[in-house]
N, C-alpha and C positions, 0 to 999 in steps of 0.2 A: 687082900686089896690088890689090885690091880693098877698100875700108874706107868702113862704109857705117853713119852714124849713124843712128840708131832713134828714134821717138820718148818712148820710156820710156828715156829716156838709155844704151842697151846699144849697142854696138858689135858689127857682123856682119864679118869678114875672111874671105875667101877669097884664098890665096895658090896661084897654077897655076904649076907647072916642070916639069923634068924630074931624073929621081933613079935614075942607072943603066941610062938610056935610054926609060923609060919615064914615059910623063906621069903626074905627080903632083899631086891637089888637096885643099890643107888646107884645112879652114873651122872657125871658130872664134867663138865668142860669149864677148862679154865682158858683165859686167853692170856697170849704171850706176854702181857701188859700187868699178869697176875690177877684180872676181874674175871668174876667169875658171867661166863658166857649160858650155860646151860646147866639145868640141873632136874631130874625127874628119877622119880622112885619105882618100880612096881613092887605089888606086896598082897596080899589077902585077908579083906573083911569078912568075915561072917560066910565063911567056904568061896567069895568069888572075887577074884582077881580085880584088882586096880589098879589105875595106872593116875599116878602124880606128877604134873610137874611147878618147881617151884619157882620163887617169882626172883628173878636175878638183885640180890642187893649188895652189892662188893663190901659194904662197911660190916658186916656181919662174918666175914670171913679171913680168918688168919692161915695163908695158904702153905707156910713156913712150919707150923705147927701142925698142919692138920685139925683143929681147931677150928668150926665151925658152926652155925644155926641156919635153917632154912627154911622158910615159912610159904604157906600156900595159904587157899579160904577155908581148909578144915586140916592142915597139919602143921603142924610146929616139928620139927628135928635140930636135936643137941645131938653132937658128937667133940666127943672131948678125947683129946690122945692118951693111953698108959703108957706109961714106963717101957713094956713089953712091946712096943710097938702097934698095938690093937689099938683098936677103936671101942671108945662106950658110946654108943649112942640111944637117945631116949627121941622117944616118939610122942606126941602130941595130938589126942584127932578129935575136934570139939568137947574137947575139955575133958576126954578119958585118956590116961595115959595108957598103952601097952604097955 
């Protein structure tokens, strides 16, 4: 994970895995105010490239924990912190999980 302060006090994340076999990269802006400003995924369906982005809802996101949910009209994303400093995050995409 990648976290990358700004100088208008916003914070820039990109977080790269893997989700189903396929590489996955979240990126996400937070504004200095701790709402989150922007948030979009890409990743791979069925061998072709997509690109998500989600719908801004500050109340779904604990920015202190890394501790968050981010929904669009066909994904739902859980990412919950370990111990280890990693991220678990569970993917959602009309009602099939990866």
């Amino acid at each position: 994970m990648l976290d990358e302060r700004q100088l208008d006090g916003s914070r820039h994340l990109e977080i790269v895995g893997e989700i189903a076999g396929s590489e996955t990269a979240l990126y996400i802006v937070v504004d200095h105010d701790g709402a989150l400003a922007e948030a979009d995924m890409t990743l791979e369906l069925n061998g072709e490239p997509e690109s998500v982005a989600f719908e801004a809802d500050p109340g779904l996101v604990d920015w202190d924990d890394m501790e968050f949910t981010l929904t669009s009209e066909r994904f739902s994303l859980d990412a919950r912190p370990r111990q280890d400093g990693d991220l678990d995050i569970s993917l959602v995409v009309r009602g099939a999980t990866l």
